[in-house]
N, C-alpha and C positions, 0 to 999 in steps of 0.2 A: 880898358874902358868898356869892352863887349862883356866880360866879367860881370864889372859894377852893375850894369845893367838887367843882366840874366839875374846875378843875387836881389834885384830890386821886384820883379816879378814876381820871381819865385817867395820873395817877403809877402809881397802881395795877396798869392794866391792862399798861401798857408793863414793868413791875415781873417779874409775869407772865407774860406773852409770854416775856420773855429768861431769864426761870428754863424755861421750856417748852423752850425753843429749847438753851440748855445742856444740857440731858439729852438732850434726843431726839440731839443732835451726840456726847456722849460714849457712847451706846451705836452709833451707826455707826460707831467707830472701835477696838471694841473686836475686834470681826473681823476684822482689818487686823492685829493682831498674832501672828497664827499666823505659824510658819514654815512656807514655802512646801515641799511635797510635795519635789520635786526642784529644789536651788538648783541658779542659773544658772553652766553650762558644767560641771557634776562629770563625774567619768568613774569606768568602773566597774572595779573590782577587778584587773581583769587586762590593763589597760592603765595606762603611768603618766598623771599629774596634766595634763602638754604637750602628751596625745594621740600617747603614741607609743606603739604593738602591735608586737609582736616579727613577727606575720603577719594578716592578715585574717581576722577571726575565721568561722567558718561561721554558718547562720542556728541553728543545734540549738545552739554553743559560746553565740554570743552572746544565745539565750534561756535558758540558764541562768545566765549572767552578771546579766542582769536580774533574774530568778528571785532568786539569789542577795543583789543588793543592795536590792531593796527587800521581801525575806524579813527582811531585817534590820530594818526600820521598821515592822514587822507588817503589811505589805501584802500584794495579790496582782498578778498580772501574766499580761494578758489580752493576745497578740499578734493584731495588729487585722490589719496588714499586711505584707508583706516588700518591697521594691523596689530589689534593685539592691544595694548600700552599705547599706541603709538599713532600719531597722523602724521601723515605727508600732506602739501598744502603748497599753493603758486602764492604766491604772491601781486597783484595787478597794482602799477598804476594805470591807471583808462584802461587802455590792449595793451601795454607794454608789460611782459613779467619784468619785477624787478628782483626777488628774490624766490627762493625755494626751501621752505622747511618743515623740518621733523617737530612734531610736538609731542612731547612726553605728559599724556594725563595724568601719571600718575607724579610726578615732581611740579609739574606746570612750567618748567624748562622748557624755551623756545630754541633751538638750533636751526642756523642756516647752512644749507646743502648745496648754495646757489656757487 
């Protein structure tokens, strides 16, 4: 009878446990469903889709370009760095960064670093 018993808890507790462990696993996956800030490989407005530019854009052309498309997601766009080819750039919602990326002037390819 002390047997039955102790098996009857221990069902219990294991019972428990896995109802615990279920929820705590379906709320860390519910973050996991946003759409990412800047999906992989877009390009911006004034180049096409294959990364082709009719010319290399300047650093002033290709921060309004940014400006422009992530104006459209109600973002803001903080240029961090210039180098070459290349911006670095925060990404803001209000004071929150939400993302980090490289822009290639020369493709008009957006990549996130974030």
């Amino acid at each position: 009878m002390k047997r039955y018993r102790f098996m009857k808890y221990v069902t219990a507790i294991v019972c428990m446990s896995a109802a615990v462990m279920f929820l705590l696993a379906s709320e860390s996956y519910t973050e996991d469903e946003k759409k990412p800030v800047t999906p992989y490989g877009d390009s911006c407005d004034l180049c096409s889709k294959y990364g082709i530019c009719k010319s290399v854009m300047s650093h002033d052309q290709a921060h309004r370009a940014l400006m422009k498309y992530y104006h459209s997601k109600g973002l803001i766009v903080e240029v961090d760095r210039k180098n070459g080819r290349f911006i670095r750039a925060k990404v803001r919602e209000k004071d929150k960064i939400v993302d980090i990326i490289i822009f290639d002037r020369r493709s008009g390819r957006v990549r996130s670093i974030y």
